[in-house]
C-alpha positions in Angstrom: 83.3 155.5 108.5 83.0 154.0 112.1 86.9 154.9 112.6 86.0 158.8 111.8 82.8 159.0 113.6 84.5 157.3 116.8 87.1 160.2 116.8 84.2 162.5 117.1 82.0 162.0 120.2 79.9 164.6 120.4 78.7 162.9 116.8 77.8 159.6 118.3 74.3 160.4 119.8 73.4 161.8 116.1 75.1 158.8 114.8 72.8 157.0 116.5 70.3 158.1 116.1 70.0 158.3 111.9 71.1 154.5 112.4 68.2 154.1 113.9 66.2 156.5 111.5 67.3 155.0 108.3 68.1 151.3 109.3 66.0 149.3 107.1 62.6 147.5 108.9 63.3 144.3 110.5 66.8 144.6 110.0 67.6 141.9 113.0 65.8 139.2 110.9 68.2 139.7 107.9 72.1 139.5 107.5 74.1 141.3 108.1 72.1 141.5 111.4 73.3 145.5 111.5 70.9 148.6 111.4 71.8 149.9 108.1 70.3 151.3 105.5 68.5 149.7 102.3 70.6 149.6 99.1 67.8 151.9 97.4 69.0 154.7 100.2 72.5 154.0 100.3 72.7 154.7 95.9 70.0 157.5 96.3 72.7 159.3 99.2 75.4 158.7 96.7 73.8 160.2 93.8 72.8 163.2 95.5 76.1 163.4 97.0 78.5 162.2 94.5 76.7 162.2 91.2 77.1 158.6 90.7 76.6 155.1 92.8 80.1 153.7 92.2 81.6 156.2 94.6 82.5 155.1 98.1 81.5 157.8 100.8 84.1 160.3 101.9 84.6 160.0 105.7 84.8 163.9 106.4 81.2 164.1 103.8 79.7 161.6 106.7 81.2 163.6 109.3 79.5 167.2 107.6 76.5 165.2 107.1 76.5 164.3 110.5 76.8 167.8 111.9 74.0 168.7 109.1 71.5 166.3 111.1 72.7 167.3 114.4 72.6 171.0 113.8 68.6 170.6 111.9 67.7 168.4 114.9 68.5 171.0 117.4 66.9 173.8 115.6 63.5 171.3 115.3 64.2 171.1 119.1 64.3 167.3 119.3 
């Protein structure tokens, strides 16, 4: 995901950002030390997504939802 997300810079703000919006509380106090999200978020994405949790993401379905968020946070003018 990183790999796709770094060949789209104009993604990396909104990247960022929904790290930062879905990174679970505390997450500096537990490993792997990185903003991500719970488990309970990461299957509910994948179910939603995929239809199942035993799927792993698609790198272009990151990249769309990406653009989703960046597109629904300009027109919410934040």
């Amino acid at each position: 995901m990183a790999i796709a997300v770094l060949g789209r810079p104009s993604l990396w703000p909104t990247a960022l950002r929904t790290a930062r919006r879905t990174a679970t509380p505390g997450w500096w106090h537990r490993r792997p030390f990185l903003p991500v999200p719970s488990g309970d978020y990461l299957r509910f994405r994948l179910v939603t997504q995929y239809g199942e949790t035993d799927r792993r993401p698609d790198p272009a379905d990151v990249l769309d939802y990406l653009a989703w968020c960046r597109d629904w946070d300009r027109a919410a003018g934040s």
